[in-house]
N, C-alpha and C positions, 0 to 999 in steps of 0.2 A: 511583428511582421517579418521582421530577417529571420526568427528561426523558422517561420513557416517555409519560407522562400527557398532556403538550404534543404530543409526536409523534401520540399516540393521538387529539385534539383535531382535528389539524393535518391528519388525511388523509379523512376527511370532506368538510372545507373544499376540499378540490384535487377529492373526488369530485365535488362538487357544481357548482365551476369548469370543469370537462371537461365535464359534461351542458352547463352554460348553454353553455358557449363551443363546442361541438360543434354547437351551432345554429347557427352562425356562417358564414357563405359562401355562397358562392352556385354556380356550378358543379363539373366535377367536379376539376375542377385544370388547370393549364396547364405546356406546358413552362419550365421556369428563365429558357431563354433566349429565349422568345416574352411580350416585354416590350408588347405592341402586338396584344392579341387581337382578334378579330373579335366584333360581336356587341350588342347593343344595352345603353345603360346602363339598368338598371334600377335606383334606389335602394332601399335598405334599409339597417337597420343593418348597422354594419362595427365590428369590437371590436379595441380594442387593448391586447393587458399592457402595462402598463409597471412600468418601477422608477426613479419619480422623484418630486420632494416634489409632494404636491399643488395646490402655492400657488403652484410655481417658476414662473417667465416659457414653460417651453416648453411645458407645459403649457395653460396661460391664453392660451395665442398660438393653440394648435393649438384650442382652445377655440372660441375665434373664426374662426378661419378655419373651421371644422365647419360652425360657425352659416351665415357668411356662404353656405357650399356649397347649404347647406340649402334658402335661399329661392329657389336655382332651381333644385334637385330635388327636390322635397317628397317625406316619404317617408325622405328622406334621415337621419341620425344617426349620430352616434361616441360608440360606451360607451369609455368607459377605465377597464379596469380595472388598479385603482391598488397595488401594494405596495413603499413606498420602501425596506423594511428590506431590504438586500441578500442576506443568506442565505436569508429565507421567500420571498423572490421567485425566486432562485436555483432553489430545492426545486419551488415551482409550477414554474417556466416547460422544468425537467428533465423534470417526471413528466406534463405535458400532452402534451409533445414525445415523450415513449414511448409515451404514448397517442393520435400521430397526430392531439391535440385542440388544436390553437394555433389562437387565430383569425388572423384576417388578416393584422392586425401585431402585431409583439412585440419586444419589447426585448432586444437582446441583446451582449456584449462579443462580440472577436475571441476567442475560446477554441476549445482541443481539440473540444469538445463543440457547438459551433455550427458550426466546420467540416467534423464529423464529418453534420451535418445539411445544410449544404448539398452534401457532395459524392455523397448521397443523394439530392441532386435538389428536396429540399422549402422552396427559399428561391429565390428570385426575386435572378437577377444584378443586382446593383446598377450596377455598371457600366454596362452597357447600356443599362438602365433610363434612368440620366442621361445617358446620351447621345439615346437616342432621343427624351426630354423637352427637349434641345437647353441642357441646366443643365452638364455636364459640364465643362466651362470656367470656370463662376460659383465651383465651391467651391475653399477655400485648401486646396494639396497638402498640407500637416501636416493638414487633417483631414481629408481624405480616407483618408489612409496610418494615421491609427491607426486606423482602422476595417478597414482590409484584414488579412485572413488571412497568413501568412509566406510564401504561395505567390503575393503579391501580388493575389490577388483581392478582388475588395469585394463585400460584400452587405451591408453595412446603409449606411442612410444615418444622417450626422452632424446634429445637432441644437443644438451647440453648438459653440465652443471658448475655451479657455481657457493661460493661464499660469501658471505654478507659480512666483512666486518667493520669493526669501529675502527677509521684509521686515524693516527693523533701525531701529534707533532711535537716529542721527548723536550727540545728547548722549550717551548712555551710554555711545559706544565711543569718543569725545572724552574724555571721564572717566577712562576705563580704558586707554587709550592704544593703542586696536587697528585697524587698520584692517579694509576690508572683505577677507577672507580672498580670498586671490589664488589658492588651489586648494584640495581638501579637506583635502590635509595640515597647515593652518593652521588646519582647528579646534578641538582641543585644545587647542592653547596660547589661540585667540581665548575659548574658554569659560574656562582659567583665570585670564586677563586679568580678567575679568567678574565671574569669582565673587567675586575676590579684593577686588572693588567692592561686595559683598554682594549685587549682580545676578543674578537666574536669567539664565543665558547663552542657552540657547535653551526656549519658552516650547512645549509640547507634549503634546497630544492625544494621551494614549495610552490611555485604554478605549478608542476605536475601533478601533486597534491597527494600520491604513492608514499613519494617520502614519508613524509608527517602519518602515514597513515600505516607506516611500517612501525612507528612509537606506539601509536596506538595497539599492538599485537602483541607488543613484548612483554608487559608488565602478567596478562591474563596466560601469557604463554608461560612462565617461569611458574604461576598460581598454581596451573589445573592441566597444564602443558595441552596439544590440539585439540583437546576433547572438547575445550570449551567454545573456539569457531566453529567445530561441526555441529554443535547443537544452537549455536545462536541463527545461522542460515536457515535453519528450520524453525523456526520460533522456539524449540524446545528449553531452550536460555535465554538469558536477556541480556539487557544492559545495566536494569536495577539490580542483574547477579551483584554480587561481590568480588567478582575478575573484574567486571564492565566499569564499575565505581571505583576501583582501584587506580584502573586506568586511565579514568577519569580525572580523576586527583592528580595520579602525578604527571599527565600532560601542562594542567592546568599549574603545579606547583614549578614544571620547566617553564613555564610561559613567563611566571610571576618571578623568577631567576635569571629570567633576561637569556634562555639556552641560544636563541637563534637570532640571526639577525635583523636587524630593523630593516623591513618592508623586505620578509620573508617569501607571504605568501604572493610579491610579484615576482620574485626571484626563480632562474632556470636554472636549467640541469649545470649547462658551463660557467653561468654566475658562481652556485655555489663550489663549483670545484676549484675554479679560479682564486676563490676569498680562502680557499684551504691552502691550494699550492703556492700560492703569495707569500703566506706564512702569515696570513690574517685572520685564519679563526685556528683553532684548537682541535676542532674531531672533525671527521666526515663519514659520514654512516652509506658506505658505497659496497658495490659486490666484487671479485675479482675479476671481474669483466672489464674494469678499470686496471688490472695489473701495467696494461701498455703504458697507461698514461701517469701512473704512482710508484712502481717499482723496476723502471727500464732509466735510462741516463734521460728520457724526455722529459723526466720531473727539471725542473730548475736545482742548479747544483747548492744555490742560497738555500735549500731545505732540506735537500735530497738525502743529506746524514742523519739528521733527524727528524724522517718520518718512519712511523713504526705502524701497528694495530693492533688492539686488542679483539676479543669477541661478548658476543652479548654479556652484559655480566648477571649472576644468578642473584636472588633476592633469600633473606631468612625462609628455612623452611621451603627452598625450592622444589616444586615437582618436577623440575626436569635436569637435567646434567650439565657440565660445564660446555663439554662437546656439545653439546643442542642447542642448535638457535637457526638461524634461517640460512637452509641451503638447499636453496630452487632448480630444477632440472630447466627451468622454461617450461616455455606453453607448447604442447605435446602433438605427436602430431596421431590423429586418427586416420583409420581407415573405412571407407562405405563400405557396408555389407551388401546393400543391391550391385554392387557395378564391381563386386572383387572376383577375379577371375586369374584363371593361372597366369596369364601375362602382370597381375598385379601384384602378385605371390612372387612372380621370379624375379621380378626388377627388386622388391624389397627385402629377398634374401640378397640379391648380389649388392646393393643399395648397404644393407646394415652391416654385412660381413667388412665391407669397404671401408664405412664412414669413419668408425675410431681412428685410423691412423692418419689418414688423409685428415682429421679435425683437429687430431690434437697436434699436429706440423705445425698449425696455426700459432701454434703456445697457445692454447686452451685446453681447458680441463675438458676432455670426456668424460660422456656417463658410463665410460668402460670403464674398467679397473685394470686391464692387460696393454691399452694404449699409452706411450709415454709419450708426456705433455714435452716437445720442445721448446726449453726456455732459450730466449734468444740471446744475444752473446753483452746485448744491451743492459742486459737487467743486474739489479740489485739485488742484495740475498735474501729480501723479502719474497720475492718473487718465488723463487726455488724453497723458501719457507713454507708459502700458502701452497703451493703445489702438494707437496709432501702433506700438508694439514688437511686435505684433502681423501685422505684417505684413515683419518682417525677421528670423524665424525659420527654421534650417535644415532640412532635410529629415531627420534621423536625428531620431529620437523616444526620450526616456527613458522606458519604458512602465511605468505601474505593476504592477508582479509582482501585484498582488492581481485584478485583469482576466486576468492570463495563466497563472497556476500553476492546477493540478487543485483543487477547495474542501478535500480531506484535506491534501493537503500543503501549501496556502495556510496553514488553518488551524495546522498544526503548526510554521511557522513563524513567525505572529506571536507563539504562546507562547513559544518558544522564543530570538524576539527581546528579547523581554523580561526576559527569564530572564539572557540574555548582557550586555544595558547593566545590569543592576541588579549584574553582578558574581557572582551565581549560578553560572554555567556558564565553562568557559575558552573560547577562539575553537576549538580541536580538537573541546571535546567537543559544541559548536553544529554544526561541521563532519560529523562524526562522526552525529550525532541525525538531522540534514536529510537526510543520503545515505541512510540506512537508510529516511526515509520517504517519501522521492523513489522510492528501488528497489520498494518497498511498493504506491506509487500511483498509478505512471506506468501507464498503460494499462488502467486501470479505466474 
């Protein structure tokens, strides 16, 4: 009855969204691939969904650049409207998108459902777009490519990018005598090394349930490197693969090594960062979007010597490179093809020529390659480490499955992730669960 109630709450809110946001544009639409309309700029407001925090740096950048647009198009203005929680934003930005009601821009992952939208004509080629804004060249290929479709097209543009590594703490595995695991098959033994220290081995997030669901990606990603999520999104792969069973195994053989800690999956995002920066577990599997809070003096100085990070490690026989593992642009931002008109063309030439420098001040990594990140005067030499490592990443991408899976079968896999480390379910009958809801939900 409560979820009815919520739901019952919740579509009001979207009616009401569609009306304002249906106000939104200005002509009657333009073709995908006529990035360069004819026609005089008129300003007015332009709205943009997004799903991002509202305090974050891309935000507060775009913020300012709005403004700066402003005072020589009076008239001019950017609503944002803002939903960080990624499933309610999810739900909006589905049920607008059926109702023809998306404003301008909007935020969107490469998914089934967003390609299903541009190949209907209603998203603006990104490609082009930066080319014919003469930017095509400025951004780094890894963000450019996780934003592309599997058919190599791009439609949204990148706003960030980031690294995912393993950060570990040099004392503790000095103590317990482990070194930094040389492939994935080293960590069981490396977490029973650790625990055997009284060490939580690796330190993790699991009420958001992403986390856990990032382990889940690596082992099929190192196998068959992204060929194998793009074909399980489509049914064309499974889970009974031997990527899927692999990965299978070795969640289930972390679980049975004790990797995470007890009453994981009630634990948050600051729980587990906190059981890391303590100096009470061992790893933490975070992106450099944490550099503020892991490699500046605001770490605690009781750790702060020794904390280091590794990256994904590769398995025998790896299909993908040491450089390869997960380094996400974020969720992208598109653009409507009915409502783009040269006032939406000219804010997002003067918009993208802007944002690199103005982003990366923040000390954040751009998806430029010509913007330099300033490191603040706080930081550790990790910090100015990952920066620099930032720019000798390979082209294959470990994609997070939670971006690319359908939301039923996403969702039924993080429960069911969870279900298998806690020792609940055996790797067959996880096997077994997922294919049935894969079959279920591929092509809804």
């Amino acid at each position: 009855m409560a979820k009815t109630t919520r739901r019952t709450k919740f579509l009001p809110i979207l009616a009401a969204a569609a009306l304002a946001l249906s106000s939104c544009g200005g002509g009657a639409g333009a073709d995908p691939s006529n990035v360069n309309p004819e026609g005089e700029i008129k300003p007015r407001e332009i709205s943009w969904l997004l799903s991002r925090p509202a305090d974050g740096g891309v935000i507060k950048t775009m913020e300012q650049i709005a403004d700066e647009y402003a005072e020589t198009h009076p008239g001019f203005s950017l609503n944002l409207v803002t939903t960080p929680d990624r499933p309610s934003y999810i739900q909006k930005y589905e049920t607008l998108a059926a109702a023809n009601k998306l404003p301008e821009l909007f935020d969107t992952d490469a998914t089934p459902f967003a390609q299903k939208l541009a190949s209907k004509g209603q998203m603006i080629d990104v490609d082009k777009l930066l080319t014919d804004l003469g930017l095509s060249d400025e951004y780094r290929e890894a963000a450019l490519n996780y934003q592309r479709f599997d058919d190599g097209s791009l439609y949204m543009v990148p706003f960030e990018f980031q690294l995912e590594f393993f950060w570990y703490n040099k004392d503790v595995f000095k103590k317990a005598g482990v070194e930094v695991p040389a492939s994935l098959d080293d960590f069981p033994a490396m977490c029973e090394a650790l625990k055997d220290e009284g060490i939580t081995p690796i330190a993790l997030d699991g009420k958001d349930q992403w986390p856990l669901e990032r382990y889940m990606s690596y082992y099929p990603f190192r196998m068959s490197g992204p060929e194998y999520v793009q074909k399980l999104k489509t049914g064309e792969a499974s889970f009974s693969d031997p990527e899927g069973k692999a990965a299978a195994q070795w969640l289930s053989d972390l679980g049975k090594a004790g990797c995470f800690q007890k009453g994981f999956s009630s634990a948050g995002y600051s729980d587990a960062q906190g059981l890391f920066t303590s100096g009470k577990a061992g790893v933490y599997n975070i992106g450099t979007w944490e550099l503020g809070n892991l490699a500046t003096d605001t770490l605690d100085a009781k750790v702060r010597d020794d904390v280091d990070y590794f990256t994904l490690p590769t398995i025998d026989g790896s299909a993908t490179a040491e450089n390869e593992y997960v380094t996400p642009s974020g969720i992208g931002m598109a653009v409507n093809a009915k409502t783009y008109d040269p006032l939406v063309r000219d804010f997002l030439a003067f918009a993208l020529e802007r944002y690199p420098e103005l982003y990366a001040s923040t000390g954040a990594l751009s998806p430029t390659t010509g913007a330099k990140t300033t490191v603040p005067k706080t930081a550790t030499k990790l910090y100015d480490q990952a920066i620099k490592q930032a720019d000798e990443v390979g082209s294959a991408i470990a994609m997070p499955w939670d971006t690319q899976l359908d939301p039923a079968t996403n969702t039924r896999l993080q429960q069911e992730l969870t279900l298998l480390v806690q020792g609940d379910i055996t790797p067959d009958e996880f096997v077994a669960t997922m294919d049935a809801a894969l079959k279920e939900n591929v092509g809804d």
